[in-house]
Chimera marker file (.cmm) of the C-alpha trace (Angstrom):
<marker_set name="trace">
<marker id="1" x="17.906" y="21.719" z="56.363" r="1" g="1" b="0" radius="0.5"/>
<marker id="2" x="19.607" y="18.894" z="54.217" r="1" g="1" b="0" radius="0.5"/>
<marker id="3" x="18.354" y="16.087" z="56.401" r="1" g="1" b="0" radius="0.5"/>
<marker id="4" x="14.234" y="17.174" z="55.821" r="1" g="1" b="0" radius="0.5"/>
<marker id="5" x="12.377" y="14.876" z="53.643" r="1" g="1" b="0" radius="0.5"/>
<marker id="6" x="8.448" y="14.179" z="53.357" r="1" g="1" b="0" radius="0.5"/>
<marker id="7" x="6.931" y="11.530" z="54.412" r="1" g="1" b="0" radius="0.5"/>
<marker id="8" x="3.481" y="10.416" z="51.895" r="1" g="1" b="0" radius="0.5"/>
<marker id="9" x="1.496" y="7.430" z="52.766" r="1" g="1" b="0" radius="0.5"/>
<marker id="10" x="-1.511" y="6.664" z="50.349" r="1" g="1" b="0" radius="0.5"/>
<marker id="11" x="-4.606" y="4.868" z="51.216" r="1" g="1" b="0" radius="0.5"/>
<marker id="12" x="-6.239" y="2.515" z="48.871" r="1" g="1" b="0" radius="0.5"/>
<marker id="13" x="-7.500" y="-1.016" z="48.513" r="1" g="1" b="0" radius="0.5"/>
<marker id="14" x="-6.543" y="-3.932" z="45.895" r="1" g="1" b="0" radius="0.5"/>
<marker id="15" x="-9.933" y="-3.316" z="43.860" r="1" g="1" b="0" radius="0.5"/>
<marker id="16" x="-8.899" y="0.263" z="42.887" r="1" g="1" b="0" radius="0.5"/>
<marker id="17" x="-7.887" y="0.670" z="39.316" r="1" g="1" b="0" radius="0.5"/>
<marker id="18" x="-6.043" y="3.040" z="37.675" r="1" g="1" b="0" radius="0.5"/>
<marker id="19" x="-6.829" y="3.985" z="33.812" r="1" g="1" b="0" radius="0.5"/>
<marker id="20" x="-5.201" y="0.920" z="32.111" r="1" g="1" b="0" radius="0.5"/>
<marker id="21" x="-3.868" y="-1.430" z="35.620" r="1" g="1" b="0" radius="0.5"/>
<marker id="22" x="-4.398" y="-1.551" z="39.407" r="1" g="1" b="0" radius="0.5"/>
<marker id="23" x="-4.004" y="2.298" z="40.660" r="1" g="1" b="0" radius="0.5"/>
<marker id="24" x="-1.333" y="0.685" z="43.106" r="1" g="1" b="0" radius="0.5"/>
<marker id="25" x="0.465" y="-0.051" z="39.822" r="1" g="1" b="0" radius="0.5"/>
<marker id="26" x="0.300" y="3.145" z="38.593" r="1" g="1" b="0" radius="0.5"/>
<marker id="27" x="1.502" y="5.040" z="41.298" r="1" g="1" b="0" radius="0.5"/>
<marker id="28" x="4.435" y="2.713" z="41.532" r="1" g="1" b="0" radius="0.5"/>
<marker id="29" x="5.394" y="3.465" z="37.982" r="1" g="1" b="0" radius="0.5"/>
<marker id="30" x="4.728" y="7.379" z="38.673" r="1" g="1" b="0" radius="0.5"/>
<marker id="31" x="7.080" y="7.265" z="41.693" r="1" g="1" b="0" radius="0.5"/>
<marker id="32" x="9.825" y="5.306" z="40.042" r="1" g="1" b="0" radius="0.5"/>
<marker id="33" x="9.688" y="6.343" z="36.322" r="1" g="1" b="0" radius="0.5"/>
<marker id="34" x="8.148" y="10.368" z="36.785" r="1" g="1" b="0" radius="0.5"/>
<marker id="35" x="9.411" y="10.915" z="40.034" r="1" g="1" b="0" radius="0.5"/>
<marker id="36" x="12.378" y="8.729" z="41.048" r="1" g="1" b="0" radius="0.5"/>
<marker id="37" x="11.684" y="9.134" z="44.443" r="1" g="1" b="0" radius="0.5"/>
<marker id="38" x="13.644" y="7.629" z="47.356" r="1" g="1" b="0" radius="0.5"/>
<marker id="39" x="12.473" y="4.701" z="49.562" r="1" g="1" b="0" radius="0.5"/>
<marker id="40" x="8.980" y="3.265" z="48.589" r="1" g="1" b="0" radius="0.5"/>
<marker id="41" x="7.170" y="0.886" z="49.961" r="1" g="1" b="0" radius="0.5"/>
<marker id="42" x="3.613" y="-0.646" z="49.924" r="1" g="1" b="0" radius="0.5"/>
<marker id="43" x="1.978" y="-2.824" z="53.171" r="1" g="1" b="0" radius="0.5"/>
<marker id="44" x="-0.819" y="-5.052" z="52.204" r="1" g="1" b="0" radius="0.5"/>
<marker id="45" x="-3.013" y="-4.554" z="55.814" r="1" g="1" b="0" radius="0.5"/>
<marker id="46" x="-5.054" y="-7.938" z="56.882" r="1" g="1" b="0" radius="0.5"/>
<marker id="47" x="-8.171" y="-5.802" z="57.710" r="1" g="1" b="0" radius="0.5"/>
<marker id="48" x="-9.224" y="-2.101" z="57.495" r="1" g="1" b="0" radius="0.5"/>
<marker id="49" x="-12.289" y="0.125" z="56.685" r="1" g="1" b="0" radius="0.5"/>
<marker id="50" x="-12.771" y="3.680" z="55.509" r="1" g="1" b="0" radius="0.5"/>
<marker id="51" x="-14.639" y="6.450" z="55.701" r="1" g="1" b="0" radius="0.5"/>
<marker id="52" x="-18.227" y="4.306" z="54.882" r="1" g="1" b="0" radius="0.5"/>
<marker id="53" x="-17.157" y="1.578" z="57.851" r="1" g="1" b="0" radius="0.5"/>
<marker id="54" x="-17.197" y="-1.308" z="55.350" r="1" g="1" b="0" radius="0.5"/>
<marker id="55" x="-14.736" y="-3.542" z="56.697" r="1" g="1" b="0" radius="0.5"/>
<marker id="56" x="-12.504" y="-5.155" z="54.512" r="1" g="1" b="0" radius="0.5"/>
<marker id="57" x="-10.597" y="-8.046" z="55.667" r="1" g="1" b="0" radius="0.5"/>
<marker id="58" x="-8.481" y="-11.754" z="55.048" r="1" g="1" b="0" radius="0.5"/>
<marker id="59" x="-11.009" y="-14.038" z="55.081" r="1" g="1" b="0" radius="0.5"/>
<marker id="60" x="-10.052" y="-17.725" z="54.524" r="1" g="1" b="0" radius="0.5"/>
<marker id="61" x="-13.830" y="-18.641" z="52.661" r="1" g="1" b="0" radius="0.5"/>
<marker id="62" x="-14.004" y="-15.344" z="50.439" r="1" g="1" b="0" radius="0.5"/>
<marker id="63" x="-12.147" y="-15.951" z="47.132" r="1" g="1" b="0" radius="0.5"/>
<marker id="64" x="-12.220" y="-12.714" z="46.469" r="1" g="1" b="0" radius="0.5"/>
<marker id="65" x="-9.804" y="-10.362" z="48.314" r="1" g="1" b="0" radius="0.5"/>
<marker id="66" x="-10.400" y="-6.559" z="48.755" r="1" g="1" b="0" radius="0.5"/>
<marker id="67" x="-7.952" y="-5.440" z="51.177" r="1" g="1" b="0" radius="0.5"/>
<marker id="68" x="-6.402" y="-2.185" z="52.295" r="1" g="1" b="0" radius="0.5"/>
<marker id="69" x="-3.089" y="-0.968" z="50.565" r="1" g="1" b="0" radius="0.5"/>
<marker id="70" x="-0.868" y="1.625" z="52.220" r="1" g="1" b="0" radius="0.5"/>
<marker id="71" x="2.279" y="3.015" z="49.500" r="1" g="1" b="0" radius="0.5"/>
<marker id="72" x="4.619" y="5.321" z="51.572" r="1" g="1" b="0" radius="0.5"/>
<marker id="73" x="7.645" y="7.563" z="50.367" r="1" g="1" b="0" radius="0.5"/>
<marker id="74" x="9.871" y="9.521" z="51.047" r="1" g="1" b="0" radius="0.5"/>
<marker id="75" x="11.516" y="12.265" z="49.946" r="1" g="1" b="0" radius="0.5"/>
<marker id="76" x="13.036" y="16.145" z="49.356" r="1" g="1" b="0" radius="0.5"/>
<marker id="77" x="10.225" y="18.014" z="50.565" r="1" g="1" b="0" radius="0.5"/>
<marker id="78" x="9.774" y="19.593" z="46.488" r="1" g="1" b="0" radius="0.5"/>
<marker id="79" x="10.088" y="15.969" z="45.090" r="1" g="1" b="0" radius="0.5"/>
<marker id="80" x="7.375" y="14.544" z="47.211" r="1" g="1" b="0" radius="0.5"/>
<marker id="81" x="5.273" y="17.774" z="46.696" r="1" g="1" b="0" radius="0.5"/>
<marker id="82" x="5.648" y="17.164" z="42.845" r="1" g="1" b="0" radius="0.5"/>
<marker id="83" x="4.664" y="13.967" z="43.090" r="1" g="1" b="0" radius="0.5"/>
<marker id="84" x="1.549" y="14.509" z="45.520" r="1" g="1" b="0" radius="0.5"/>
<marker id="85" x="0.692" y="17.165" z="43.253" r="1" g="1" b="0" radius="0.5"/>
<marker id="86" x="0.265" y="14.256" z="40.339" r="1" g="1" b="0" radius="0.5"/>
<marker id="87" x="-0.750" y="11.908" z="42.413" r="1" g="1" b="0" radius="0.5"/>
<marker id="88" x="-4.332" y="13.565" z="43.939" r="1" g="1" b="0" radius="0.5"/>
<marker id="89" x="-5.512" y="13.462" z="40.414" r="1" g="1" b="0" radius="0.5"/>
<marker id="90" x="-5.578" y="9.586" z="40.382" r="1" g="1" b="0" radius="0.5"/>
<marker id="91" x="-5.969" y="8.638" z="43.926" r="1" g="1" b="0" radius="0.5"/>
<marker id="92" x="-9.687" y="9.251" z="45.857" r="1" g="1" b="0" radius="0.5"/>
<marker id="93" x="-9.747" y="12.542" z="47.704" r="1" g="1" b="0" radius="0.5"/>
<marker id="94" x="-8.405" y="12.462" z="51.531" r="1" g="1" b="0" radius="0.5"/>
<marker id="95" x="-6.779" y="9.206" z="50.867" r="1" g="1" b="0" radius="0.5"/>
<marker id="96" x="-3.327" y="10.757" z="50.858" r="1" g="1" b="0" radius="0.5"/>
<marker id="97" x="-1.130" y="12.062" z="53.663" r="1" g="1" b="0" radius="0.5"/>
<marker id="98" x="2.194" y="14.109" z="54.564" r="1" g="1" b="0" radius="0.5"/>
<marker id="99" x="4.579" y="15.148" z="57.222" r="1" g="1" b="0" radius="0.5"/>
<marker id="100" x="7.673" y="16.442" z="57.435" r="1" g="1" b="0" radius="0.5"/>
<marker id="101" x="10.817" y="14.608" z="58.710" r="1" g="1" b="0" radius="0.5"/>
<marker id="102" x="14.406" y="14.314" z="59.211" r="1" g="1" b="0" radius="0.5"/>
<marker id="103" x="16.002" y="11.536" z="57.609" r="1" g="1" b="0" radius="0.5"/>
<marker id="104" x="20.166" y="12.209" z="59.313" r="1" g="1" b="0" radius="0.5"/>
<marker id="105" x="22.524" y="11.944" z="56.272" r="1" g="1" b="0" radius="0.5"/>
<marker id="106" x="19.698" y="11.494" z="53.637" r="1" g="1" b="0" radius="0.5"/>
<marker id="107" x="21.701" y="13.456" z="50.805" r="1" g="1" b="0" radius="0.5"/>
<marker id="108" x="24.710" y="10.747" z="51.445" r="1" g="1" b="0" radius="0.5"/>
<marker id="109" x="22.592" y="8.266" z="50.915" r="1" g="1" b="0" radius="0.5"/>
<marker id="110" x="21.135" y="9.108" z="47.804" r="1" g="1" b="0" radius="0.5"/>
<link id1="1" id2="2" r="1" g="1" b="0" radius="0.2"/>
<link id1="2" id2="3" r="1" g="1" b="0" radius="0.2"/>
<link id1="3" id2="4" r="1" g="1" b="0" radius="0.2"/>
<link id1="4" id2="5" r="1" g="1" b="0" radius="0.2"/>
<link id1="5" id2="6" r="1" g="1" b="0" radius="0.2"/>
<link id1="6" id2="7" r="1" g="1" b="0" radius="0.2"/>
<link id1="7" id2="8" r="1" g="1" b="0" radius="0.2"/>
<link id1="8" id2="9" r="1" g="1" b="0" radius="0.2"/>
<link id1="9" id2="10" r="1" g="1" b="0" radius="0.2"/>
<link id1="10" id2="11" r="1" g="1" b="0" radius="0.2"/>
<link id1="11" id2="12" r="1" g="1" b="0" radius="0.2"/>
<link id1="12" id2="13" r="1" g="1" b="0" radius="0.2"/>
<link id1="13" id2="14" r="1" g="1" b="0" radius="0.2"/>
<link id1="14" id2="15" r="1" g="1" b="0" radius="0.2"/>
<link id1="15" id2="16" r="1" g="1" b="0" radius="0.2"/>
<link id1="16" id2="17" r="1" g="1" b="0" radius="0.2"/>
<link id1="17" id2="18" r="1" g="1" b="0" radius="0.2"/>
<link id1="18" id2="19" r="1" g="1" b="0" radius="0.2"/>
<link id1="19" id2="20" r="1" g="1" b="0" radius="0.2"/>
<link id1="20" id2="21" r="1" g="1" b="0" radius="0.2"/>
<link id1="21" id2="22" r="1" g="1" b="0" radius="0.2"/>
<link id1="22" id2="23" r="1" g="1" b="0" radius="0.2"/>
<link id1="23" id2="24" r="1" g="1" b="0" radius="0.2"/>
<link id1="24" id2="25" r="1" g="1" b="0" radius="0.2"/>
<link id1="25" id2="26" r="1" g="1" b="0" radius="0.2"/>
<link id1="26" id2="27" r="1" g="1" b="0" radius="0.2"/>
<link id1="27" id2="28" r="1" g="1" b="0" radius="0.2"/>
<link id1="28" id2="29" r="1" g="1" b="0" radius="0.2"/>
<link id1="29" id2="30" r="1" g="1" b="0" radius="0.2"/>
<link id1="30" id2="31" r="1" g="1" b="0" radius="0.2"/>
<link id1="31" id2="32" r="1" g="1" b="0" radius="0.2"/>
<link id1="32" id2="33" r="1" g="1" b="0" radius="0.2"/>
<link id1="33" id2="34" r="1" g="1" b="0" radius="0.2"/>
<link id1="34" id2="35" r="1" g="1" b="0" radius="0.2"/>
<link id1="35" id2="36" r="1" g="1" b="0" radius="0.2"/>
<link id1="36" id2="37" r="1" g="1" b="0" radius="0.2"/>
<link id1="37" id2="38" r="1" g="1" b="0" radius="0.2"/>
<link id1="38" id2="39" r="1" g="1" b="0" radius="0.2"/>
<link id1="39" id2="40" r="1" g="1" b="0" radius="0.2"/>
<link id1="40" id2="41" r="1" g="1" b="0" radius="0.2"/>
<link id1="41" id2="42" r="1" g="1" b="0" radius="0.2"/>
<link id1="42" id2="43" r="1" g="1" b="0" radius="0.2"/>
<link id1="43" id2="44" r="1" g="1" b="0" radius="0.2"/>
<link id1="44" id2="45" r="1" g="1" b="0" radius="0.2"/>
<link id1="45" id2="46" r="1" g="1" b="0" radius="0.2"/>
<link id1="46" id2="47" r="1" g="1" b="0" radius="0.2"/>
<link id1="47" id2="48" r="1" g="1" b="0" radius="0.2"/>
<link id1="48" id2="49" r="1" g="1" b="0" radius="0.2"/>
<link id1="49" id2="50" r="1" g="1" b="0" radius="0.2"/>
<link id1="50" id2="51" r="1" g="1" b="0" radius="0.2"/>
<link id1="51" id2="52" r="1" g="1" b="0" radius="0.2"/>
<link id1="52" id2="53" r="1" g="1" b="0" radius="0.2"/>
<link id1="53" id2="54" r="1" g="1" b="0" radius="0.2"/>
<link id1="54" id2="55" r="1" g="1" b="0" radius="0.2"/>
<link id1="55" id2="56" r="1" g="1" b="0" radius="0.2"/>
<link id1="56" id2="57" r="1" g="1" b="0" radius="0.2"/>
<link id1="57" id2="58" r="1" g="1" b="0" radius="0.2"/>
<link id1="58" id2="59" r="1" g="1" b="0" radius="0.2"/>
<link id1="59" id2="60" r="1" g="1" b="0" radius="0.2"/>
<link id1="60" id2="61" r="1" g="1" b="0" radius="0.2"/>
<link id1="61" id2="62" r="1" g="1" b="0" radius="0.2"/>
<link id1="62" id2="63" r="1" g="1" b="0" radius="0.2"/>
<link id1="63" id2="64" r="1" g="1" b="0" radius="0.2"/>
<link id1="64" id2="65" r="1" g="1" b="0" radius="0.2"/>
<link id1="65" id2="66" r="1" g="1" b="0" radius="0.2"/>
<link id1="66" id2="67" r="1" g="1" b="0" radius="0.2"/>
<link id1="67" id2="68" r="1" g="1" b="0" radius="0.2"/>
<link id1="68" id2="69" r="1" g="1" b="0" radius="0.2"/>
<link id1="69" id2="70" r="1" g="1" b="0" radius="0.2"/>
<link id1="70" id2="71" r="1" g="1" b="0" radius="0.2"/>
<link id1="71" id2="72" r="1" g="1" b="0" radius="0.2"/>
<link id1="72" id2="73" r="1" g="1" b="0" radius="0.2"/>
<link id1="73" id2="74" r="1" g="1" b="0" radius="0.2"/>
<link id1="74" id2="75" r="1" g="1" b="0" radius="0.2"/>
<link id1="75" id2="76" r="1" g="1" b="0" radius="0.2"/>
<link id1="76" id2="77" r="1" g="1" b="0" radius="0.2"/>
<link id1="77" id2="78" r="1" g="1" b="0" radius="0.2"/>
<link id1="78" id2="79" r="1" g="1" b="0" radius="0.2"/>
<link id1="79" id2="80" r="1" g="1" b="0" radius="0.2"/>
<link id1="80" id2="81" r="1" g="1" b="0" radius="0.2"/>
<link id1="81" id2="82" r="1" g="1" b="0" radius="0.2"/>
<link id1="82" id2="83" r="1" g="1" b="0" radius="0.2"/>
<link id1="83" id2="84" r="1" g="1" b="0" radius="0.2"/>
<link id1="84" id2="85" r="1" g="1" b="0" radius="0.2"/>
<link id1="85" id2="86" r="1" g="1" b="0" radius="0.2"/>
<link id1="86" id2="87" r="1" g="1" b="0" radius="0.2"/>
<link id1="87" id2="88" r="1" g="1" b="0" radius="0.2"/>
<link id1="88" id2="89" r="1" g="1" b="0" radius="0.2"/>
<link id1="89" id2="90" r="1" g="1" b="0" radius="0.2"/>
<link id1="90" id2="91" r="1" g="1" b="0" radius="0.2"/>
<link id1="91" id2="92" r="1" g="1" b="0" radius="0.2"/>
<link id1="92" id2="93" r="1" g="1" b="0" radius="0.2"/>
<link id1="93" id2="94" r="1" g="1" b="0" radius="0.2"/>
<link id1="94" id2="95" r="1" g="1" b="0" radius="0.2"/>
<link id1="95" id2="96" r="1" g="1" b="0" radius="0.2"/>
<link id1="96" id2="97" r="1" g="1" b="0" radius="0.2"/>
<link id1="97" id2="98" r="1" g="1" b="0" radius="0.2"/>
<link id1="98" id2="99" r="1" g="1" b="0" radius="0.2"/>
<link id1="99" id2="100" r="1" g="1" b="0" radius="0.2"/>
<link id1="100" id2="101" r="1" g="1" b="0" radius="0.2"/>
<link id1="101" id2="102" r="1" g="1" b="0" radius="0.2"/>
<link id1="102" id2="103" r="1" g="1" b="0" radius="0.2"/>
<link id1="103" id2="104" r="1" g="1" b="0" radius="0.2"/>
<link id1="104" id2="105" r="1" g="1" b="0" radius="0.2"/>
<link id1="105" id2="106" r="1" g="1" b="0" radius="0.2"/>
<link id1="106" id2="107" r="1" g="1" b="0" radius="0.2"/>
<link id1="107" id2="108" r="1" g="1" b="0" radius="0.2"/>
<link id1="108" id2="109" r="1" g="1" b="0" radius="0.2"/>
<link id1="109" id2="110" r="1" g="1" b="0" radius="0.2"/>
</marker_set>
């Protein structure tokens, strides 16, 4: 189907690091420079917690922020793959996830 694309969304927070910059900043460059893959976006969340309930949130006193990143794409289903496939080896296990889609007249608008 022309119209099928995958969906990723990646879980991290601002204190991750990559091997030289943030890991948010390295997955951005993989997407856009490896990758080139259609419609990315990342959502800075006020407050979340993972899988060891620390809650992370906005807090007006704290100086130091640690909050919850989400980076979603899109994609043909072998681009995203490709790039999931590169991705795992940076980003913390379980921390990324994928569904299929339609996106109607996706190959026009590429």
């Amino acid at each position: 189907m022309d119209d099928e694309v995958t969906v990723v969304r990646i879980y991290l927070k601002e204190s991750d690091h990559g091997q030289k910059r943030s890991l948010m900043e390295e997955i951005l460059n993989i997407l856009q420079d490896q990758h080139r893959v259609h419609g990315v976006i990342v959502f800075r969340g006020i407050a979340g917690f993972g899988s060891s309930g620390a809650v992370h949130s906005a807090d007006l006193l704290r100086l130091m922020v640690d909050l919850p990143l989400v980076i979603e794409f899109y994609d043909q289903p072998a681009v995203a793959d490709a790039a999931v496939k590169l991705l795992s080896n940076l980003v913390p296990a379980g921390h990324i996830v994928q569904w299929r889609a339609t996106c109607p007249h996706f190959n026009v608008a590429k």
